[in-house]
C-alpha positions in Angstrom: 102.1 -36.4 66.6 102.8 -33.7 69.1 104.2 -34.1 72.4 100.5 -32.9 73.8 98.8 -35.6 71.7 101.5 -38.1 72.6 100.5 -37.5 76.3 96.8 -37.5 75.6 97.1 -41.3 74.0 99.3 -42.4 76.5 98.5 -40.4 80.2 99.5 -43.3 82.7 102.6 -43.1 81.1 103.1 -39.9 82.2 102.5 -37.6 85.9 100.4 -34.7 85.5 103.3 -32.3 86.2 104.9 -33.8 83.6 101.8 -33.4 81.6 101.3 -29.7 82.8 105.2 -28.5 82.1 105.2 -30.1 78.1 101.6 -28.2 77.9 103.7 -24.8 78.8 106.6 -26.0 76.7 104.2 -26.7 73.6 102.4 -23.4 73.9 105.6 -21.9 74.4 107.0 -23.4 70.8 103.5 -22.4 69.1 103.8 -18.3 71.0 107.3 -18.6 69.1 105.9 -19.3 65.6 102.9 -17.1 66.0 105.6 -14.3 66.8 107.6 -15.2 63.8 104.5 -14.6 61.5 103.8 -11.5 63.0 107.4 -9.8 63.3 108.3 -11.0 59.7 106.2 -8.3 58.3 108.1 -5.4 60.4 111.4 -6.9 61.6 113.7 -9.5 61.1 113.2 -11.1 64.9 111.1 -10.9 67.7 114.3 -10.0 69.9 114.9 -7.3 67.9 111.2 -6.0 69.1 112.1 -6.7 72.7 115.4 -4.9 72.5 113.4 -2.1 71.3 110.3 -2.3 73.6 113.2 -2.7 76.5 115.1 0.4 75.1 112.1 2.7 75.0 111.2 2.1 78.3 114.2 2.1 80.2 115.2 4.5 82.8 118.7 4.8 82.2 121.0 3.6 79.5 121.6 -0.4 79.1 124.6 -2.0 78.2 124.3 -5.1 76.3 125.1 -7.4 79.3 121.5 -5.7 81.1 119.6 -6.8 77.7 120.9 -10.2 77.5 120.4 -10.8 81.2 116.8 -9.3 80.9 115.9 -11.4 77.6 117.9 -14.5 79.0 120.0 -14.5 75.9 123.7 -15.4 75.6 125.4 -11.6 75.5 127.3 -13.2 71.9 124.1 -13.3 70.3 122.9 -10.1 71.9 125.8 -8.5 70.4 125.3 -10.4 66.9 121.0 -8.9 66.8 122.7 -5.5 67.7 125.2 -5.3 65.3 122.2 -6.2 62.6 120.1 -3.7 64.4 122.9 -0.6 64.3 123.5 -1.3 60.4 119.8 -1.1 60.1 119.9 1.6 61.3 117.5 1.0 64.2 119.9 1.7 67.4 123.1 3.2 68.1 126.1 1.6 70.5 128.2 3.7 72.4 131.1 3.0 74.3 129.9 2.9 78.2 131.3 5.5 80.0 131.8 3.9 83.3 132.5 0.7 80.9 135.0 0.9 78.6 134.3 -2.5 77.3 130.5 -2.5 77.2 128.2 -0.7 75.2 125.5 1.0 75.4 122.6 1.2 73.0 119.9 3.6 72.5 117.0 4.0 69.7 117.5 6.0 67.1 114.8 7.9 65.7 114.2 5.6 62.8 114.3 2.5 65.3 111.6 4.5 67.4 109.3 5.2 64.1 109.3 1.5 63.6 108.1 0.6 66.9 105.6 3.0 67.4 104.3 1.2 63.8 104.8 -2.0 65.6 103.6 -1.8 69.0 99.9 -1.4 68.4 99.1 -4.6 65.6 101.7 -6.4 68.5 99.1 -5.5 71.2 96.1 -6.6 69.4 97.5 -9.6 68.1 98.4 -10.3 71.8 94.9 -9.6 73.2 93.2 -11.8 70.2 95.9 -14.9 71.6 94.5 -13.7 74.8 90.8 -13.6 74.0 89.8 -16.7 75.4 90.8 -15.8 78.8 88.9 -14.1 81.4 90.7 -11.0 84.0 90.7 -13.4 86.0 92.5 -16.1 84.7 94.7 -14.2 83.0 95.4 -13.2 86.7 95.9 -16.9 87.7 97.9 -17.4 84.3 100.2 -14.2 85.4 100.7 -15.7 89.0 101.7 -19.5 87.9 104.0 -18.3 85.3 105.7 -16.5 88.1 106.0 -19.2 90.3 107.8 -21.0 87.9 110.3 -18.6 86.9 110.4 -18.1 90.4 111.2 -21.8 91.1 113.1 -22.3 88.0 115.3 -19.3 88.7 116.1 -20.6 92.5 117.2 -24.0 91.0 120.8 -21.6 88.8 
């Protein structure tokens, strides 16, 4: 039994924010596995997708503490995926020039091959999650989520 079904059989055990934040937490866990299936068939991670999607679309160079700090990540295990990533062959670290203790990474033309082959079965597969949903909830959707990072964040 999940922790959804666990609050369906038992709800005056329970408040309804406490119902509403283990529904985000569960769909949270199931987004995770769904992206595991996906990304096993063109990377080893779904980080390593984000570091690339982030990498392609920056406007300047990031250093490893930007990344980790943007993908709310420890900066050990940021540097652990990258290290995977550079012998792969996917990105490149260079010493930071106003940093010389940080790194910088950048795509390399291989790593930018394998997201363009990534990025459009990523987007359908996330508008088939998000089929069910209408603009405007997906609106709604966009604006609670924000107001709980939004709250969670104030709370560090």
């Amino acid at each position: 039994m999940n922790a959804i079904e666990l609050y369906r059989e038992f709800p005056e055990t329970e408040t309804r924010e406490q119902q509403a934040l283990m529904g985000v937490w569960h769909v949270g866990q199931l987004l995770k596995i769904q992206a595991r299936r996906f990304f096993r068939e063109y990377l080893s991670s779904e980080m390593q997708f984000n570091i690339m999607l982030l990498l392609k679309h920056a406007d300047h160079p990031m250093n490893q503490q930007e990344l980790s700090e943007k993908l709310l990540v420890d900066k050990s295990n940021l540097t652990g995926v990258a290290g995977r990533m550079e012998a792969a062959g996917l990105l490149i670290r260079r010493v930071d020039p106003l940093d010389s203790r940080a790194y910088q990474l950048e795509l390399t033309s291989r790593g930018r091959k394998i997201l363009e082959h990534v990025e459009m079965p990523y987007r359908a597969e996330v508008k088939k999650v998000m089929a069910d949903f209408s603009p405007a909830e997906l609106s709604m959707l966009i604006r609670f989520m924000e107001r709980m990072r939004k709250t969670l964040n104030s709370e560090e």
